[in-house]
N, C-alpha and C positions, 0 to 999 in steps of 0.2 A: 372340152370333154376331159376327164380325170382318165388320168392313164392306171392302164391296169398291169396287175401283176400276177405274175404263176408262182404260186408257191409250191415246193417239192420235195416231195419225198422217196429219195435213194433205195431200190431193194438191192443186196447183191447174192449171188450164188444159182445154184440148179433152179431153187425155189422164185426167183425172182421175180417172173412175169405173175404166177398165179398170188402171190404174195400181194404185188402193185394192185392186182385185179381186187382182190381181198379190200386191201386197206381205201380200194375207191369207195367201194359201199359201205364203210367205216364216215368218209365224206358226205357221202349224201345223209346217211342218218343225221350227220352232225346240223348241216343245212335244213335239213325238215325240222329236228327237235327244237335248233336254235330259229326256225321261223324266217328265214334268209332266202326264199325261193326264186326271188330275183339276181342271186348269185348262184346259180348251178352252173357253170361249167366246169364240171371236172374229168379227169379221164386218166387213166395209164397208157404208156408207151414202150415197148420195150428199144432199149438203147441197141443191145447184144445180148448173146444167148444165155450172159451172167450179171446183167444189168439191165435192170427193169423202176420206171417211175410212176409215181400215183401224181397227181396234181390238182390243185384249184385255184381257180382266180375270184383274185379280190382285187378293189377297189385299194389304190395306193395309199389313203386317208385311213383304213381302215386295216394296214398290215398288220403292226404294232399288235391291237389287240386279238388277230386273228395267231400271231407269230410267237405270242405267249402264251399263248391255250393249246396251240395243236403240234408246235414244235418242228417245223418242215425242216428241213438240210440246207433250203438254200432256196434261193427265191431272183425271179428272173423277168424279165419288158414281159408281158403277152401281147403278142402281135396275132391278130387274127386271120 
């Protein structure tokens, strides 16, 4: 099985949480438009009450092209 990964993206400030919240359905549009519905898991997390993440996982074959198109911060195992 092809290991997966979480790509992410960093909010920081007061805004943060609702910002991550924001930019997840930013994610999902991206997955429906691009036609990828077998890849939906995404979600936000807030870290602390001035840092908050958006995330999705992809398929580690497939970072690359995913990590030049959408720009994440930084990218990480997803362990389920």
């Amino acid at each position: 099985m092809e290991r997966q990964i979480k790509l992410i993206w960093d909010f920081r400030g007061p805004q943060a949480l609702s910002i991550a919240k924001h930019h997840e359905i930013h994610l999902k549009d991206f997955i429906k438009a691009e036609k990828l519905i077998e890849r939906d898991i995404t979600g936000f997390q807030e870290i602390s009450e001035l840092h908050a993440i958006a995330y999705w996982v992809v398929p580690e074959s497939e970072i690359k092209k995913f990590r030049d198109v959408l720009k994440p911060n930084r990218a990480t195992l997803y362990e389920s």
